[in-house]
C-alpha positions as CSV (number, residue, x, y, z in Angstrom):
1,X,12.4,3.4,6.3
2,X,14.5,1.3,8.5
3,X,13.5,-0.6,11.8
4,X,15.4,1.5,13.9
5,X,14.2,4.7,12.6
6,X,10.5,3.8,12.6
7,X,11.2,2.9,16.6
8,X,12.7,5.6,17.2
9,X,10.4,8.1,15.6
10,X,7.7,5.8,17.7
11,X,9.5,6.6,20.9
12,X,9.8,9.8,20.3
13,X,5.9,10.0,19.5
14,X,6.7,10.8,15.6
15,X,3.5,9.3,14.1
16,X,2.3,8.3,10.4
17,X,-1.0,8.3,8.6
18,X,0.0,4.6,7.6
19,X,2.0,1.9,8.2
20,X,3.0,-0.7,5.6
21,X,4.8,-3.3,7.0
22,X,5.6,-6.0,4.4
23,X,8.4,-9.1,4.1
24,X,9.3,-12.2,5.1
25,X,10.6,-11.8,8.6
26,X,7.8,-11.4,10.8
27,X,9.4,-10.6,13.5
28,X,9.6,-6.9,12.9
29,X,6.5,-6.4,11.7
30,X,5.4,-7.3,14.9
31,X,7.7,-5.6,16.6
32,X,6.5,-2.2,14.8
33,X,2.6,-2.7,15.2
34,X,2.7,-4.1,18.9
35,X,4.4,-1.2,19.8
36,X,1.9,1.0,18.4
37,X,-0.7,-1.1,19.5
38,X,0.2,-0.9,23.5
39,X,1.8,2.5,23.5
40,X,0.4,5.1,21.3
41,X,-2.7,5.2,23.1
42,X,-3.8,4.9,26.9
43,X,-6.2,2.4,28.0
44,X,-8.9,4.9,28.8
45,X,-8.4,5.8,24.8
46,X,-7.9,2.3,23.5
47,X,-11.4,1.4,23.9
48,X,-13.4,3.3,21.2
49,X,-10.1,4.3,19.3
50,X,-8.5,1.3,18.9
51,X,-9.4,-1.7,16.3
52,X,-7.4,-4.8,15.4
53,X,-8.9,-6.4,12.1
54,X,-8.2,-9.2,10.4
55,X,-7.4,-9.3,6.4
56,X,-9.5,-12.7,5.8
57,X,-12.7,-11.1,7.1
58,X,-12.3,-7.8,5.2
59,X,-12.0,-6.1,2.0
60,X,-10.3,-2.8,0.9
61,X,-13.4,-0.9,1.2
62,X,-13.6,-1.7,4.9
63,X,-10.3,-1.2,5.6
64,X,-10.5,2.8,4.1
65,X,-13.9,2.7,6.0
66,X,-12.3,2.1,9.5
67,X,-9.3,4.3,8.7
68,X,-11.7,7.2,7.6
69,X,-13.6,7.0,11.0
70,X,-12.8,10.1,13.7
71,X,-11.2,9.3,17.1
72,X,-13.4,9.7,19.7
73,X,-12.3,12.0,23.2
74,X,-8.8,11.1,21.8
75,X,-6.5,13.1,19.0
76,X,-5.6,9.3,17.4
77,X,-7.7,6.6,15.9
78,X,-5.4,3.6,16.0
79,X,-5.8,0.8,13.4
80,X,-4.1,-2.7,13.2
81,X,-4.8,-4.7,9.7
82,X,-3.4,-8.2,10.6
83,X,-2.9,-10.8,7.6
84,X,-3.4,-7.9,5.0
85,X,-1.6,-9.9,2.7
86,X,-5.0,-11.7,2.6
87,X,-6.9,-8.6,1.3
88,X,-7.5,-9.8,-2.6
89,X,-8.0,-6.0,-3.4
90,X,-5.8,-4.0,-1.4
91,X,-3.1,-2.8,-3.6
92,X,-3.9,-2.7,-7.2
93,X,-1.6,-3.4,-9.9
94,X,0.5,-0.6,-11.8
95,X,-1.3,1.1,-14.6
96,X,-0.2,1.7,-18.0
97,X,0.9,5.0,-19.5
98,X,-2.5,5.2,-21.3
99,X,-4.6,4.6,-18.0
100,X,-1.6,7.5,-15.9
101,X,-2.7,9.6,-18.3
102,X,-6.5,9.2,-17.6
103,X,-6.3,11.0,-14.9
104,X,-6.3,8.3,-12.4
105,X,-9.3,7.7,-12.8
106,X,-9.2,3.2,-12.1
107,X,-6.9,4.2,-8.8
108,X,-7.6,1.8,-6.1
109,X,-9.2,3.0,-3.3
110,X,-6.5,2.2,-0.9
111,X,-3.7,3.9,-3.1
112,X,-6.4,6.9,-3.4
113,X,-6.5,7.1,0.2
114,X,-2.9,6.8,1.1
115,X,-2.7,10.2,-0.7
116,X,-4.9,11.8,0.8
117,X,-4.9,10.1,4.3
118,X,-6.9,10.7,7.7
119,X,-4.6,13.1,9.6
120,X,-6.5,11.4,13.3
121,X,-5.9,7.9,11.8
122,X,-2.8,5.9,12.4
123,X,-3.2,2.9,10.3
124,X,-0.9,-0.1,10.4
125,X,-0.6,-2.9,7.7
126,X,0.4,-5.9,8.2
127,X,1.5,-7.8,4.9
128,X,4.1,-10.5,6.0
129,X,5.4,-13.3,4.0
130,X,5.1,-11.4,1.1
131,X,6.1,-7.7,-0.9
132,X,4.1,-5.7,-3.1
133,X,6.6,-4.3,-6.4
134,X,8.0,-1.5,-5.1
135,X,7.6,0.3,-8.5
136,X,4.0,0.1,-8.7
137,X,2.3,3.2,-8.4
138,X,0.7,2.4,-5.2
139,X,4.3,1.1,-3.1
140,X,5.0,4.8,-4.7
141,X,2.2,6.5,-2.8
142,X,2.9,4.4,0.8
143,X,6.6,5.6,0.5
144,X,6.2,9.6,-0.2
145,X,2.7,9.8,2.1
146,X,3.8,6.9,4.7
147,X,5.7,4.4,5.9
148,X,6.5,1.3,3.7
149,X,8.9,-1.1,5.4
150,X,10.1,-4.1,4.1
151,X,11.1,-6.8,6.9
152,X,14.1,-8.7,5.2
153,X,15.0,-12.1,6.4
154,X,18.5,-12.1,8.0
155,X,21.4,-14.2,6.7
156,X,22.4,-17.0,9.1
157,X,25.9,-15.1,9.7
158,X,24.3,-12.4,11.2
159,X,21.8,-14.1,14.1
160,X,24.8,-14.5,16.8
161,X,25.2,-10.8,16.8
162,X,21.8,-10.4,16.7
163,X,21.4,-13.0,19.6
164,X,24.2,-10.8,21.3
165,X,22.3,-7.6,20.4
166,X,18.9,-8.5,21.9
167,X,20.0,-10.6,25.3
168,X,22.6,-7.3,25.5
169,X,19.5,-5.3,25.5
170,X,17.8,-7.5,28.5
171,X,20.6,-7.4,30.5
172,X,22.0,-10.6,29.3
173,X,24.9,-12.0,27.8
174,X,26.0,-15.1,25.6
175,X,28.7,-16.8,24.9
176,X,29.5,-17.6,20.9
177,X,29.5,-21.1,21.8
178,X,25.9,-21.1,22.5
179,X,25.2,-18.3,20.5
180,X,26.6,-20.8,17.7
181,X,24.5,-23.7,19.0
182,X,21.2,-21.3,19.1
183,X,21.5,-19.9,15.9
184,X,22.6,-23.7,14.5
185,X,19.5,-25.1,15.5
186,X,16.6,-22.3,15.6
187,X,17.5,-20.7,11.9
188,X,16.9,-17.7,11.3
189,X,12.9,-17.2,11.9
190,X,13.8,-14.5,14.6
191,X,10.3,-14.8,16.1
192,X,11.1,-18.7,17.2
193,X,14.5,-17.5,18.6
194,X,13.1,-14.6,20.6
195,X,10.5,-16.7,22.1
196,X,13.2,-19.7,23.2
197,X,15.6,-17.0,24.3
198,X,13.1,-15.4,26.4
199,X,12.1,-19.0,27.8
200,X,16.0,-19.0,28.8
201,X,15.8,-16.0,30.6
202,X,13.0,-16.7,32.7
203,X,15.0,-19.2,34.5
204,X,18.0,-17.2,34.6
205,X,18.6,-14.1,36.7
206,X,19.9,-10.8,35.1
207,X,22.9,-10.2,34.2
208,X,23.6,-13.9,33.7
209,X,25.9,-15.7,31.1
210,X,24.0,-17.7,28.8
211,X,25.8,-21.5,28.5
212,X,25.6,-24.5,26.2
213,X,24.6,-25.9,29.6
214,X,21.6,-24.0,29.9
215,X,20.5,-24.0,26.5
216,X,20.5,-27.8,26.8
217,X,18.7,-27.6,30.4
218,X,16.1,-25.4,29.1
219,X,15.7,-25.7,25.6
220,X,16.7,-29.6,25.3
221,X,19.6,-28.9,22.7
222,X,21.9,-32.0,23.5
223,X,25.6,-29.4,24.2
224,X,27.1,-33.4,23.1
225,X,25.5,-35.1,20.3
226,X,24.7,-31.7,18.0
227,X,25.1,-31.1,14.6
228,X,28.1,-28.0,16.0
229,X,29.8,-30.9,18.0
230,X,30.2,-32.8,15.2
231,X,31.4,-30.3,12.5
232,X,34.2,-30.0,15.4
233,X,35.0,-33.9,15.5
234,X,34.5,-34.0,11.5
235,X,37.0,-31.4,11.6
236,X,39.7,-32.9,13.8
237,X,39.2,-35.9,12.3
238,X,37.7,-37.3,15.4
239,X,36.8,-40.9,14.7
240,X,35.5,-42.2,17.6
241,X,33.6,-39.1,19.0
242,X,32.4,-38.4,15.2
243,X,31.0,-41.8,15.2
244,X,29.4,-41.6,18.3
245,X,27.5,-38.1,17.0
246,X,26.1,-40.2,14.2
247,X,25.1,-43.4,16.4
248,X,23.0,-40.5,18.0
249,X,21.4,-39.3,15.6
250,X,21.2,-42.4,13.7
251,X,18.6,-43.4,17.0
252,X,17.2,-39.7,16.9
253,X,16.1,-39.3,13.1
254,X,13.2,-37.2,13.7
255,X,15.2,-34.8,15.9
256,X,18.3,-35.0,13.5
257,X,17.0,-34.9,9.9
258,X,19.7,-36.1,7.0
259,X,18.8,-33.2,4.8
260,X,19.4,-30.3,7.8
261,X,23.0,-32.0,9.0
262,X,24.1,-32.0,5.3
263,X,23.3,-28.9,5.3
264,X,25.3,-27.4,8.0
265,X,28.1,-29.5,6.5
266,X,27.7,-27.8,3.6
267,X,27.8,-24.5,4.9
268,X,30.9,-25.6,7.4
269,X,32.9,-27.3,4.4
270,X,32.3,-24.4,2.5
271,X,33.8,-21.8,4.8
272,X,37.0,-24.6,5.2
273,X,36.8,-24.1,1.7
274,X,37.0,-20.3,1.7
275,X,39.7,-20.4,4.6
276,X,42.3,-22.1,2.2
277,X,42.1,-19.3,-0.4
278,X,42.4,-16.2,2.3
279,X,45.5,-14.6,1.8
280,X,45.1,-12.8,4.7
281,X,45.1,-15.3,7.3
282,X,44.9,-13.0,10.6
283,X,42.2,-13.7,13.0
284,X,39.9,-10.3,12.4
285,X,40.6,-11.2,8.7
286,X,39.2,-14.9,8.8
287,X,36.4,-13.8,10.8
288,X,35.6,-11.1,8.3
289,X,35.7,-13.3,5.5
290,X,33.7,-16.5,7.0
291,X,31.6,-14.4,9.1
292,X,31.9,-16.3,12.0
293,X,32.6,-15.0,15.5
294,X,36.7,-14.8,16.3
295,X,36.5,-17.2,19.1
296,X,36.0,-20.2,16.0
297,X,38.9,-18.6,13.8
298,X,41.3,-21.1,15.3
299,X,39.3,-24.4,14.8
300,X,38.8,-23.2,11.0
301,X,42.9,-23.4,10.9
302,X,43.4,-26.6,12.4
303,X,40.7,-27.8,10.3
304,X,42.2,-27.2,7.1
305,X,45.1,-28.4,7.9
306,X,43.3,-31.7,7.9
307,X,41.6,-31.0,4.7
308,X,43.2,-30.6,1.8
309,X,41.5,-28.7,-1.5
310,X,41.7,-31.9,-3.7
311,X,39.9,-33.4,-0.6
312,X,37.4,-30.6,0.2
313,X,36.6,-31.3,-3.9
314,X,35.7,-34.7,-3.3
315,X,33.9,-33.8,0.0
316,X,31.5,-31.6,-1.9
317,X,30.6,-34.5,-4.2
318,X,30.1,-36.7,-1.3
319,X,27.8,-34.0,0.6
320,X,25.9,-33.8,-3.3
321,X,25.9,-37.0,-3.6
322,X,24.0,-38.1,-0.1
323,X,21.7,-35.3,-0.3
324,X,20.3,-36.9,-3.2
325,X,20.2,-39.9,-1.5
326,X,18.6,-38.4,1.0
327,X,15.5,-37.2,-0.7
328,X,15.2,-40.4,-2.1
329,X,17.2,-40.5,-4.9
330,X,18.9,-44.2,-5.4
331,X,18.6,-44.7,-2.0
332,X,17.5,-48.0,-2.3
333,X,16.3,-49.1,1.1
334,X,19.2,-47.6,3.4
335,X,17.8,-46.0,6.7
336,X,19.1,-42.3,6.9
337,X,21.4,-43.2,9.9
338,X,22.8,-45.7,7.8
339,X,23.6,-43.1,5.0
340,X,25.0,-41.0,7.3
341,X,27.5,-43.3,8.5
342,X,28.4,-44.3,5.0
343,X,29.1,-40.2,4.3
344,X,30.9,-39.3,7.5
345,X,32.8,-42.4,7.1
346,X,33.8,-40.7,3.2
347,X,34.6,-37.7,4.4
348,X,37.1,-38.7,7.3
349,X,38.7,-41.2,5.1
């Protein structure tokens, strides 16, 4: 199933036997099981039908112990596995033909019971950072008896609009500026952003604008000497504010690491890159293509105008080339600020 259907079969008080919440975004997983956790029961209920556990302090066997337990003065049993990925013997591996046709007689007891599951139990796995092989006989059982979700990380294209999406649903708005600047510096871990964004909003009343401003007021992200600012003065061949950028970071290494602003050149010279091969140069088409909000379509044009392909060519060596250097590969005894300088100074010339 997807997010929005388990949430809204939760809303609507649709309930599983069992939850299996795998992946590498945590961020829905515990979306999913604190929902459940603060909402399926009442807090006369939660007391003696409600158990969060802990998968380095349990095994399997405890886990179908707990789920097998009746609910007492209650019609649901609610329980929350945390760090199940941590559960050695939770979910077996696939058997063989020769051992299907035994009559499953080696199935794992957690795979046994997700067939045959506790009607009064709701019981929610927790298995993030990780996926179990979804052809495995048990990820089988979980998805015709259950609920098995897998929490995909989202691609860095997609966080504005899902930046947009969850301030939207606050009563908030954001500009793609700072929706830009956000996504530029907090990746894509969606827990980290929810938790700065909701920091924003606590000092902001509803219905309020999100700005650079703000975001450098409250979360300390300089709206002058960032990473954004300087793709901009890279990319109208800015000198002097280009050089200023790197002079700042050049003082601020530990806050403006080589290898994450070579990076985010990378990704900016690639969609200059892409921009020069569109045929279809109109402004919903260029955002399509780059997958970058319309508002930036025009700075993408008078870029390339600056940037030739033969030049974008040389550019990608350059942006290979200090990487390298970077890591620590002939970098002789250059600081990174220095190797900075030397590969903004490549690229503008």
């Amino acid at each position: 199933m997807e997010f929005n259907d388990i949430m809204s079969e939760l809303k609507r008080k649709i309930y599983r036997p069992v939850y299996f919440l795998m992946g590498e975004e945590a961020y829905f997983i515990d979306m999913i099981s604190d929902y459940i956790e603060q909402n399926v029961l009442d807090e006369s209920e939660k007391e003696f039908n409600q158990s969060v556990l802990y998968g380095r302090d349990i095994t399997a066997s405890d886990v179908i112990g707990a789920a097998k337990r009746f609910p007492m003065m209650s019609e649901y049993q609610v329980i929350i596995i945390k760090e199940a990925q941590n559960i050695k013997d939770l979910v077996g591996k696939d058997r063989d033909a020769e051992k299907e046709k035994q009559k499953d007689k080696a199935k794992p007891a957690f795979e046994a019971y997700v067939e045959n599951p506790q009607k009064s139990t709701i019981l929610v796995i927790c298995y993030k950072y990780k996926t179990i092989d979804k052809r495995t006989s048990a990820a089988k059982a979980i998805d015709k008896n259950a609920v098995l979700f897998d929490s995909k990380k989202i691609y860095d294209n997609k966080v504005p609009d899902w930046i947009n999406n969850y301030l939207k649903g606050k009563d908030y708005t954001v500009g793609p500026k700072a929706s830009a600047l956000l996504t530029e510096y907090l990746g894509t871990n969606l827990s980290k952003v929810s938790n700065e964004l909701d920091k924003l909003m606590i000092n902001l009343p509803p219905k309020s604008e999100i700005t650079v401003e703000h975001i450098q007021t409250n979360i300390g992200i300089s709206k002058e000497y960032n990473v954004f600012e300087l793709q901009t003065a890279i990319g109208k061949k800015d000198v002097l504010k280009a050089n200023r950028i790197i002079n700042y970071f050049a003082s601020n290494e530990k806050d403006h690491p080589m290898v994450m602003t070579v990076s985010s050149l990378y990704g900016y010279f690639c969609k200059l890159l892409n921009y020069q091969f569109l045929t279809d140069k109109s402004k919903a088409s260029v955002a399509s293509a780059l997958g970058v909000h319309p508002f930036f379509v025009d700075e993408y044009e008078r870029s390339a105008k600056n940037f030739s392909v033969a030049k974008l060519k040389s550019i990608f060596s350059y942006l290979r080339e200090y990487d390298l250097k970077s890591k620590g590969v002939d970098r002789g005894s250059a600081t990174e600020g220095e190797l900075l300088k030397e590969l903004v100074f490549k690229i503008l010339h």
